[in-house]
LOFI-601240 format. One record per residue: residue in one letter; x, y, z of N, C-alpha, C in turn; residue number from 1; chain. Coordinates in nm, 2 decimals, padded with zeros to 4 digits. Each point is the difference from the previous one (the first is absolute). Layout:
# residues N
ATOM  r  n.east  n.north    n.up  ca.east  ca.north   ca.up  c.east  c.north    c.up    k  c
ATOM  A       X        Y       Z        X         Y       Z       X        Y       Z  NUM  A
...
END
This chain:
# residues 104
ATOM  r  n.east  n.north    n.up  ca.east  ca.north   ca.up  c.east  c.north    c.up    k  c
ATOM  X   00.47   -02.97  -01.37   -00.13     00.06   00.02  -00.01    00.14  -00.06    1  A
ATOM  X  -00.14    00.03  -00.09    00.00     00.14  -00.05  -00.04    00.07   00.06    2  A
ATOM  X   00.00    00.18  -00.01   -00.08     00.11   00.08  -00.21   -00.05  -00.06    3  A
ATOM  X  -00.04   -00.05   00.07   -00.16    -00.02   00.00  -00.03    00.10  -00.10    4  A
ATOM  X  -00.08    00.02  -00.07   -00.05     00.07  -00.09  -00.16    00.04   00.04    5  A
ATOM  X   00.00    00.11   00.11   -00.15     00.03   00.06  -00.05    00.10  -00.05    6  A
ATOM  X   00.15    00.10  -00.04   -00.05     00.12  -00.07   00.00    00.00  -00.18    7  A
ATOM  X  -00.03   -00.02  -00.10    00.06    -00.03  -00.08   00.09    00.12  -00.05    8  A
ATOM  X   00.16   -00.06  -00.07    00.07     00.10  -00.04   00.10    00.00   00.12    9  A
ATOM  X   00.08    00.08   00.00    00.11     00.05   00.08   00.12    00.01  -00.01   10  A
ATOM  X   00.12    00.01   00.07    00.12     00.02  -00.01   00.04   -00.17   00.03   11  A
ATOM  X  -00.05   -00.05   00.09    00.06    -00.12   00.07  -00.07   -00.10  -00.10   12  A
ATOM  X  -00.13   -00.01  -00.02   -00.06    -00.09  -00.12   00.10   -00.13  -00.04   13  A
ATOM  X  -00.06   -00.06   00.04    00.10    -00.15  -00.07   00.10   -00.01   00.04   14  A
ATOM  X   00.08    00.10   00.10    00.11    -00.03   00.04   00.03   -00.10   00.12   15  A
ATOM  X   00.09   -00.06   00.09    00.05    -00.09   00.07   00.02    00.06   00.09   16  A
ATOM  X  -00.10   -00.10   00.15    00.01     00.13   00.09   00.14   -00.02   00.13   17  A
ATOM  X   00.07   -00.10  -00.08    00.15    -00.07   00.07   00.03    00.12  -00.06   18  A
ATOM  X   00.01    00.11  -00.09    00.05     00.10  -00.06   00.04    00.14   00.16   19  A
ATOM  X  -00.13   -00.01   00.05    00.02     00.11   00.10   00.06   -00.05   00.12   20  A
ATOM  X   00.05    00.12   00.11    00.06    -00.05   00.12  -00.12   -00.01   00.09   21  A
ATOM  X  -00.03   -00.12   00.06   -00.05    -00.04   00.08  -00.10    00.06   00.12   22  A
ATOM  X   00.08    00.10   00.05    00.00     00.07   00.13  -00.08    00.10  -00.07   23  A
ATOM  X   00.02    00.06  -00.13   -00.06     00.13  -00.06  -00.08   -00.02  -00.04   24  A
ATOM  X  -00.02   -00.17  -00.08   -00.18    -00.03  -00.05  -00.06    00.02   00.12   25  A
ATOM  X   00.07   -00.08   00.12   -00.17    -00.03   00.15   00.02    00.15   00.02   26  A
ATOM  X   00.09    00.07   00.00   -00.07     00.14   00.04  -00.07    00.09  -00.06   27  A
ATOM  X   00.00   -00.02  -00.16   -00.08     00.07  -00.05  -00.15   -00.09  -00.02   28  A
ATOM  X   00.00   -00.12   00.03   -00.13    -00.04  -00.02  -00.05    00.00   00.13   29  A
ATOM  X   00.05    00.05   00.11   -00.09     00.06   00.08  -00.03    00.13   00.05   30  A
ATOM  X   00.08    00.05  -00.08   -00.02     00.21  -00.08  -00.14    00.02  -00.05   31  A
ATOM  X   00.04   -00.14  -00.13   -00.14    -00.04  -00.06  -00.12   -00.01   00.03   32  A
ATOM  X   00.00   -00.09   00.08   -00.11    -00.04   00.08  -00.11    00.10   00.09   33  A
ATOM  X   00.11    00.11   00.02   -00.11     00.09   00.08  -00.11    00.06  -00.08   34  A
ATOM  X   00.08    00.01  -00.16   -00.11     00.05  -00.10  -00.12   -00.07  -00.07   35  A
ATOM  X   00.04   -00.17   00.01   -00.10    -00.06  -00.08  -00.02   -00.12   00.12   36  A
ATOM  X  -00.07   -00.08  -00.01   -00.01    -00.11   00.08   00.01   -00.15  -00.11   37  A
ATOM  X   00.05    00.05  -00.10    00.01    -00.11  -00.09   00.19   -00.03   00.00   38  A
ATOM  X   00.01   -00.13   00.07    00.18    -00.10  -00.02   00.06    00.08  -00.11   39  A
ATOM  X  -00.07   -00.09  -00.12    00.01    -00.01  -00.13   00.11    00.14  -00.02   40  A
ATOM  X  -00.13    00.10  -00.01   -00.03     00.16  -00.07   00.13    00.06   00.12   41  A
ATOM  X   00.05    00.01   00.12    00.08     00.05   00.07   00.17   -00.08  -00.06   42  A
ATOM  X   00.00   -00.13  -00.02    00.16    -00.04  -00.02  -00.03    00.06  -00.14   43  A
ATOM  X  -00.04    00.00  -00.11    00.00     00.03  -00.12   00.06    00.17   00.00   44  A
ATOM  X  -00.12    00.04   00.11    00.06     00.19  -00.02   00.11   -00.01   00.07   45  A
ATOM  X   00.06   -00.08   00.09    00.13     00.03   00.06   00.09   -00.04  -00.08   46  A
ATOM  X   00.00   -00.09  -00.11    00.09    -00.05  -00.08   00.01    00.13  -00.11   47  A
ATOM  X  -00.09    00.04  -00.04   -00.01     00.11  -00.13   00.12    00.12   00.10   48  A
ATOM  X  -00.04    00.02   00.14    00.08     00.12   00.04   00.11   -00.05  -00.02   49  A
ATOM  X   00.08   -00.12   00.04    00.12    -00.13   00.03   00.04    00.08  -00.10   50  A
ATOM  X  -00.04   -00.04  -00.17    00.06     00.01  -00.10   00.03    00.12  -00.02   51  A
ATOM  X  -00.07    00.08   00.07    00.08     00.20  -00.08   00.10    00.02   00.11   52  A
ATOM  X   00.01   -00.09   00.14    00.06     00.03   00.08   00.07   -00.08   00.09   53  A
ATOM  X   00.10   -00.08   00.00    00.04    -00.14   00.07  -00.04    00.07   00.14   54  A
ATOM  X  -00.01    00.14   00.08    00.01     00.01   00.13  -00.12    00.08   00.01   55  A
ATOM  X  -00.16   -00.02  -00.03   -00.05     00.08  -00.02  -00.05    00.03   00.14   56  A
ATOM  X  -00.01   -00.13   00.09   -00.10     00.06   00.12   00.09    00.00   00.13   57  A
ATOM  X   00.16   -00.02  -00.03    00.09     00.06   00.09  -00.01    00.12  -00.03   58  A
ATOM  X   00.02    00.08  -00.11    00.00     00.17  -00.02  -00.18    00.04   00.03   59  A
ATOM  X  -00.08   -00.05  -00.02   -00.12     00.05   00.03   00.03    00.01   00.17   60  A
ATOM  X   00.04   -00.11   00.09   -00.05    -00.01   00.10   00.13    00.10   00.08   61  A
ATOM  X   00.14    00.03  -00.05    00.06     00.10   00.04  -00.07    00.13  -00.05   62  A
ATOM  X  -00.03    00.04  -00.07   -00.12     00.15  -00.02  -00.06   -00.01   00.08   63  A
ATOM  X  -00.11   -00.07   00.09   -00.09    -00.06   00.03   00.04    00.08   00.15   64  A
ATOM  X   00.11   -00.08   00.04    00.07     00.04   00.13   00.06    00.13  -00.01   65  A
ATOM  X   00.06    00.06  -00.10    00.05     00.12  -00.01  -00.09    00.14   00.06   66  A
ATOM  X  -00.11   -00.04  -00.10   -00.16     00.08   00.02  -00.02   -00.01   00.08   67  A
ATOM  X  -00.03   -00.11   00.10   -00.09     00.01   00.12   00.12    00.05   00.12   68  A
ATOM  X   00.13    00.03   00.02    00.07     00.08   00.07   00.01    00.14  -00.05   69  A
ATOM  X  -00.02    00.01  -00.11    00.03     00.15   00.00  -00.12    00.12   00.00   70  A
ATOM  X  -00.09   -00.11   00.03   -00.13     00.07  -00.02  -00.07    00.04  -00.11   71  A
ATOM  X   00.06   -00.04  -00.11   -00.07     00.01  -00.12  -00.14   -00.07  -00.04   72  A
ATOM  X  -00.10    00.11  -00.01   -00.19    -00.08   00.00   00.01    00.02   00.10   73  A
ATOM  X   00.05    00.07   00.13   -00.10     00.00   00.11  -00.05    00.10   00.01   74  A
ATOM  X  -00.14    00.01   00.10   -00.06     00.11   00.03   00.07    00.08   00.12   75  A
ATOM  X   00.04    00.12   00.01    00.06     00.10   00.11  -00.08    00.00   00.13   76  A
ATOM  X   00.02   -00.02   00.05   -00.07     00.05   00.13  -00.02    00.11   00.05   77  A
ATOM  X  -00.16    00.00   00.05    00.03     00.15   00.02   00.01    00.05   00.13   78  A
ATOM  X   00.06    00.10   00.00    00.05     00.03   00.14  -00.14    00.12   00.09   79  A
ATOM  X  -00.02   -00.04   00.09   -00.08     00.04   00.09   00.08    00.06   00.09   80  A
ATOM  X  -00.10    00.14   00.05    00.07     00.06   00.11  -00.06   -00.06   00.13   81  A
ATOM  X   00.07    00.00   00.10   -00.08    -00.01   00.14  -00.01    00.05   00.04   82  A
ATOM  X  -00.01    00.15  -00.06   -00.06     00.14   00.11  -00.07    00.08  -00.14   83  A
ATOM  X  -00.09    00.03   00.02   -00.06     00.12  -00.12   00.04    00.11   00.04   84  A
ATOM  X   00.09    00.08  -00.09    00.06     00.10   00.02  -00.07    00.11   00.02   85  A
ATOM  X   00.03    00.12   00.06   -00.09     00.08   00.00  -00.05    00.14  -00.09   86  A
ATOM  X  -00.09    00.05  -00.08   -00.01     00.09  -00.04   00.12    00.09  -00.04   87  A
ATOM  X   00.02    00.05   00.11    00.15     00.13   00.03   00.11   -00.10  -00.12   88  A
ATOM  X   00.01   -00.10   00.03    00.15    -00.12  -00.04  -00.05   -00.01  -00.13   89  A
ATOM  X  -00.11   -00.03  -00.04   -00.02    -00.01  -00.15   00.02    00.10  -00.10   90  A
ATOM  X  -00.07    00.11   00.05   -00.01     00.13  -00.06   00.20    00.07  -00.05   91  A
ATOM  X   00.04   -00.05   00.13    00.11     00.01  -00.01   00.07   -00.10  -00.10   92  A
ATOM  X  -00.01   -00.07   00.02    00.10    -00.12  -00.15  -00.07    00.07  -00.12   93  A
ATOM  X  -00.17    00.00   00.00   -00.01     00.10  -00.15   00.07    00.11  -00.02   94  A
ATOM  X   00.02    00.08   00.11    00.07     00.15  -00.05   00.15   -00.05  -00.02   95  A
ATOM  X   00.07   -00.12   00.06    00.14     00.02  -00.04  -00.01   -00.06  -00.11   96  A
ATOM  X  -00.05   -00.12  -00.06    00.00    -00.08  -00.16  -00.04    00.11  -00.10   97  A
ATOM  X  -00.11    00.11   00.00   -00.02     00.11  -00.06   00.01    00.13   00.02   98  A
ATOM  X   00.15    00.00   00.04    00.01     00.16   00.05   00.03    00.10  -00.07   99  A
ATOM  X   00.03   -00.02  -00.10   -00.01     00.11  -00.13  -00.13    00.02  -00.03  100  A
ATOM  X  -00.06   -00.03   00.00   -00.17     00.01   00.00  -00.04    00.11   00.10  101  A
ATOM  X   00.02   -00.05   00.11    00.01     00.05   00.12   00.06    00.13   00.02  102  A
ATOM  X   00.12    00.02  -00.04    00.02     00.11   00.01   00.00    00.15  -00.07  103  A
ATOM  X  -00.08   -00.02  -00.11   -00.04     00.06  -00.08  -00.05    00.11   00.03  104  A
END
């Protein structure tokens, strides 16, 4: 059986899709799938990645996991006080952060 031809052109084009490992086409054609809703147009792009990459969407999906533990793309949180500090306490962290200023 050949890689379908939905996109024309490619890396996989005409090639034999007994060529890829099994486990890595269904995973990348359901990689695929999140971007197009066309069968066809998702095994074909997973086949083109296949061919630059026998392990393309094991290494995507370890990145994938890497990132999302180390907090990479996340937004910080921001930290809230539960007391508003008072006047006297502020004034003060300005004079120590700027105290060459200050002491002038």
């Amino acid at each position: 059986m050949r890689v379908p031809d939905g996109i024309p052109g490619g890396l996989a084009a005409g090639k034999s899709i007994e060529k890829y490992d099994a486990k890595e086409l269904a995973k990348g054609t359901l990689h695929e799938l999140e971007h197009t809703t066309s069968f066809v147009v998702a095994v074909e792009i997973a086949a083109d990645h296949l061919e630059e990459d026998p392990r393309y969407y094991t290494h995507l999906e370890r990145t994938k996991r890497r990132h999302s533990t180390t907090g990479v793309g996340r937004k910080k949180k921001r930290r809230t006080l539960k007391k508003k500090p008072s006047k006297r306490k502020v004034n003060q962290l300005i004079r120590d952060q700027f105290r060459d200023i200050y002491d002038r």
